[in-house]
N, C-alpha and C positions, 0 to 999 in steps of 0.2 A: 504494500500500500504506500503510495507516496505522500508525502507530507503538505504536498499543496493541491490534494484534494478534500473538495468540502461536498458535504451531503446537506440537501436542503427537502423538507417537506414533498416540494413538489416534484424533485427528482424522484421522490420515493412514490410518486401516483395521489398523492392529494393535492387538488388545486384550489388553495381560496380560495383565489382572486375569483375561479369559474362559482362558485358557491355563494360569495358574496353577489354575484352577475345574477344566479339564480333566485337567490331572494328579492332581489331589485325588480326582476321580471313577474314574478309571482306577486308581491306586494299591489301592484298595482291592478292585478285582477280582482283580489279578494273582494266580497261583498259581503261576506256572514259575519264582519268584524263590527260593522257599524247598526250597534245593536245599543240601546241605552242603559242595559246593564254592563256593559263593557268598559272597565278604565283604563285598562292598556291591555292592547294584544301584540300582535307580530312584533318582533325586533327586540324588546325586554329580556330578561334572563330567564321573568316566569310575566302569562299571563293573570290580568289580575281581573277580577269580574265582582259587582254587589251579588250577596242573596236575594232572595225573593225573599218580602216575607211570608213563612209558610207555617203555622203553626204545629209545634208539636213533628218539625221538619226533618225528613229522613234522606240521605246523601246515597243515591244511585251508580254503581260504577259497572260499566259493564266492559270488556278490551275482546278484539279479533283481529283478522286480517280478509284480504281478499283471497289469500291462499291461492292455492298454483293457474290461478285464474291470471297473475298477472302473467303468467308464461308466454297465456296465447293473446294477451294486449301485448307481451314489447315482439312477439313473432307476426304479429298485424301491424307494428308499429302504430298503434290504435293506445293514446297513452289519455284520453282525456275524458274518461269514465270510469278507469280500474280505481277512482278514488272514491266516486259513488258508493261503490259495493264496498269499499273499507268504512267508513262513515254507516252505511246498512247494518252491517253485521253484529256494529254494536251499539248502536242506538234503536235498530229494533228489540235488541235483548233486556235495553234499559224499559225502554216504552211497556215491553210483556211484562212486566212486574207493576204496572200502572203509573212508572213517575216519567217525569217530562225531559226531555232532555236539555242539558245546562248549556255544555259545552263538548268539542270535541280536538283531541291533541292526536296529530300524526308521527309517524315515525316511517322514513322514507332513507331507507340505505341502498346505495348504487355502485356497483364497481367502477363509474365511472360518471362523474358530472357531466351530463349536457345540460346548460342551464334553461335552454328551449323545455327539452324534455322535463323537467323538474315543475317548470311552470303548470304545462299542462295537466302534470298527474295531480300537482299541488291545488290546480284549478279546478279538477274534478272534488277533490276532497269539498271544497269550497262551495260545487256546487250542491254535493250533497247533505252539506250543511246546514244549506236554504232549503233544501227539502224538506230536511228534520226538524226547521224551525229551531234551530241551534246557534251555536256560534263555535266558526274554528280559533280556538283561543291563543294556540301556539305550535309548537312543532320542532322538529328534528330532520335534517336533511344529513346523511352522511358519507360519506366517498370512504370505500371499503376497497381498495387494490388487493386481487389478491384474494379477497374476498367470495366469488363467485368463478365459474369456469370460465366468463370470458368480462368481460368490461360491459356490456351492453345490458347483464342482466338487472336486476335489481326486485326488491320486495318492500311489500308496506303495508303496515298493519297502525294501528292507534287505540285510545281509549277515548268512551263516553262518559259523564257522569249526567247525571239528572238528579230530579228532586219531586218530593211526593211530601202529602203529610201520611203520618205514620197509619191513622184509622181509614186513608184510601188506599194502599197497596192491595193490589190482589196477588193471590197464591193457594196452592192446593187447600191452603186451612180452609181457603172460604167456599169449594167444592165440595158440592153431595149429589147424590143419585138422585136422578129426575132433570138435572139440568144438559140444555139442552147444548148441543155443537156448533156453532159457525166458524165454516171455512171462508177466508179472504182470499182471493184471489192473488197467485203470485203470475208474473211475464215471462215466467222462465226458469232458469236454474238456477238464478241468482247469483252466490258465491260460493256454491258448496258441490261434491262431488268431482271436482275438476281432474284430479288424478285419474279418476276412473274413465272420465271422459278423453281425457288425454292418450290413454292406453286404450281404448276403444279406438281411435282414429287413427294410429299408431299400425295396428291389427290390417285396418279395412282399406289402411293407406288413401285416407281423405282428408284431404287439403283444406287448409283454412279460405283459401279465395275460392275452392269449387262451389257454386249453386246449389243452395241449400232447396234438397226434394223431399219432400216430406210425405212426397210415394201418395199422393189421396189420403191424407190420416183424415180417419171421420170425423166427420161434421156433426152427427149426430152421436145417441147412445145416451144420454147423461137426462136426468129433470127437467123440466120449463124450468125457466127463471136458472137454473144453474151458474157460477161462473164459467163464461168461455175465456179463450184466450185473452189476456190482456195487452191486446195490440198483436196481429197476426202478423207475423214476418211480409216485410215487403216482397213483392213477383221477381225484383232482381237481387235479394241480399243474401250473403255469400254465409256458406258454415260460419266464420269468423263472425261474422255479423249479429247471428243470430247466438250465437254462444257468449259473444260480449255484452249482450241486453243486462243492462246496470240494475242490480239491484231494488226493488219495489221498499219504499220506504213508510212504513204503519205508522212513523209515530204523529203526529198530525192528527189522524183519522182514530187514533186507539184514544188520546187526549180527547176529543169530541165524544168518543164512547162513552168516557169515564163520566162527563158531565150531563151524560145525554141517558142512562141506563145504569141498571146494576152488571157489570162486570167479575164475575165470580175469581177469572184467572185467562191466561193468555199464553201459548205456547206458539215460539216461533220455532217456525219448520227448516232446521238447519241440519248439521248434521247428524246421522241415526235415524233422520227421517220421521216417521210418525211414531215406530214405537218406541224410542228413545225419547223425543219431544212434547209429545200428548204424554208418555208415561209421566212425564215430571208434573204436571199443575193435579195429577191423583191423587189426592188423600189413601190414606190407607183403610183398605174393603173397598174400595171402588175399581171398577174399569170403564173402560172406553168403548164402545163399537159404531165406527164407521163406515158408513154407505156411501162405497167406492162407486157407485154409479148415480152417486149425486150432483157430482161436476164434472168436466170436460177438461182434461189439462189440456195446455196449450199443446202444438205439431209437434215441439222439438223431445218432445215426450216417446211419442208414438211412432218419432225418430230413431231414438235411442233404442226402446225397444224393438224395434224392427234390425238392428243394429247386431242386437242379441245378449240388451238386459233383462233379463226375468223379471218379473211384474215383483216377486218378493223382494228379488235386491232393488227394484226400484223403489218402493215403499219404507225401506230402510238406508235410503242413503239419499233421494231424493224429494223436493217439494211435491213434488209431481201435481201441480197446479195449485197448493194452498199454502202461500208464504207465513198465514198464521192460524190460527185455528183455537178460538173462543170460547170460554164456557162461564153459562151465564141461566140464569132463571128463565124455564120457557117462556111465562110471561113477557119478558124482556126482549123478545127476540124482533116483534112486529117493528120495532123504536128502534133497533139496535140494526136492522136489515134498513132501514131509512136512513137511517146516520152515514151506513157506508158508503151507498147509494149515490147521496147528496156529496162526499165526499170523492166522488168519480170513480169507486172503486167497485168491484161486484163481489157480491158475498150471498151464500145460501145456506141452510140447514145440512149439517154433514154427518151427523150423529146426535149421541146423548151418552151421559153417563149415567152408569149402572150399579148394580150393586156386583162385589167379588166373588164368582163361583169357586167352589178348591178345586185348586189343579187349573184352572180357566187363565189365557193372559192378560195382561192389564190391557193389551191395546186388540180388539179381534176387528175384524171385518166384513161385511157382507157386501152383496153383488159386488161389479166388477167394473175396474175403468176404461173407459172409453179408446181404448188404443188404438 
């Protein structure tokens, strides 16, 4: 080693300067900062935000990510919605416990700064923010050389918090037999199952730019009034297209619930599917049973399985058309199907809960979905 060599940060793969560039471009998009509970956001060491005041007030955290979903936004070069679905993941989680959400912090590491690219993803975060009726409060960008197999990849996950007062939370406590099911309507696949999708495509060797055919998936099969897809893939958009459909954001519309109905409990449909997901808001002695031929998932459904996923691993790893799935006092349900409605969302009767047979599982099923 010779003596009048020097090592500098960026000789080592991290570039300010490009990082600084990157927050200067993103700054300037942001719109979920200028909120009037907000006293400093971007640029500080920490965000600082007022409470509401909420009596008797209970502090909501919920944290995810987009999971390997961003694989096929940076293989699309498609960088300005994988922040949606990070923003989704956990602010719907907060929202299913019935509190509002406060705020939301990112955490975005990159083998390699492009400051374009940063804005955009950063932008998506941002917009799903406004979705959530939130505010992105602060964040983390970071250049990881070295990091990842090549420079181009990167990953991003965050947390939400919210707030509730303590005598509004819903949860299993407040579920009993007789109360009835509503499914919300999910667009898609949201943020979850991506690996298995990824290795499906892998198999069948389909291209994210090829024409997405979804072969005549039926039209029919499911209830009147049912939810149908929520927004049917465009005649010319590509697998890629239809697989980056950005996560469906409840909380907004579960907030209205709360003040519009009794809400017993709320289970989002993420990973494990329905019986991992509905098993959670079950009190103990209860089950679930669900009538799979009460909504229509959307094409990219009856894609996959035509693909060659069994309807049971679809049901345990997939939304398979209900991003969330309600239980609440039959009574409630007439008020509660109008709230979502008005809300631009589609929602139908998808079960009830029952009392525990021995030996019986928490979550069964009857008829069958629309594939």
């Amino acid at each position: 080693m010779t003596a009048d060599k020097h090592f500098t940060y960026k000789g080592s793969g991290v570039d300010v300067a490009a990082g600084n560039e990157a927050v200067r471009l993103l700054k300037e998009r942001l719109r979920s900062i200028h909120h009037p509970l907000v006293l400093e956001g971007i640029g500080g060491f920490g965000g600082l935000m007022r409470v509401p005041p909420i009596k008797d007030a209970v502090l909501v955290a919920g944290t995810d990510g987009a999971g390997t979903k961003v694989i096929l936004a940076r293989e699309m070069g498609a960088y300005d919605t994988i922040g949606i679905d990070a923003v989704a993941m956990s602010v719907n989680d907060v929202s299913a416990c019935g509190a509002v959400p406060l705020f939301f912090l990112d955490y975005l590491v990159l083998g390699r700064i492009e400051p374009q690219k940063v804005a955009d993803i950063v932008a998506g975060v941002d917009e799903g923010c406004l979705r959530a009726q939130c505010v992105l409060l602060g964040g983390e960008t970071a250049e990881h050389p070295g990091h990842f197999k090549d420079d181009e990849s990167f990953d991003l996950a965050g947390f939400a918090v919210g707030i509730a007062s303590r005598s509004e939370l819903w949860g299993p406590a407040r579920v009993e037999p007789g109360d009835a099911l509503i499914g919300i309507a999910s667009n898609g696949l949201h943020a979850n199952g991506f690996s298995l999708v990824r290795a499906l495509l892998a198999e069948r060797c389909i291209a994210l730019d090829a024409p997405f055919a979804p072969d005549g998936a039926p039209a029919g099969g499911a209830a009147d009034g049912a939810p149908a897809s929520a927004g049917a893939p465009a005649p010319d958009a590509t697998v890629g297209d239809v697989l980056l459909t950005p996560t469906t954001i409840y909380s907004p519309v579960l907030h209205d619930l709360g003040h519009a109905c009794a809400v017993h409990a709320a289970a989002h449909i993420t990973g494990g599917g329905f019986p991992d997901n509905v098993g959670r808001i079950l009190p103990d002695g209860t089950a679930a049973v669900l009538d799979l031929s009460a909504w229509r998932p959307p094409a990219v459904f009856a894609w996959l399985h035509r693909l060659g996923v069994a309807v049971d691993e679809m049901l345990s790893t997939f939304n398979c058309g209900l991003g969330m799935v309600l239980a609440l006092p039959a009574d409630s349900v007439p008020k509660a199907l109008l709230t979502i409605a008005r809300a631009g969302l589609q929602a139908t009767v998808v079960g009830e809960v029952i009392g525990l047979e021995p030996g019986a599982r928490l979550v069964r099923y009857k008829g069958e979905l629309a594939l």
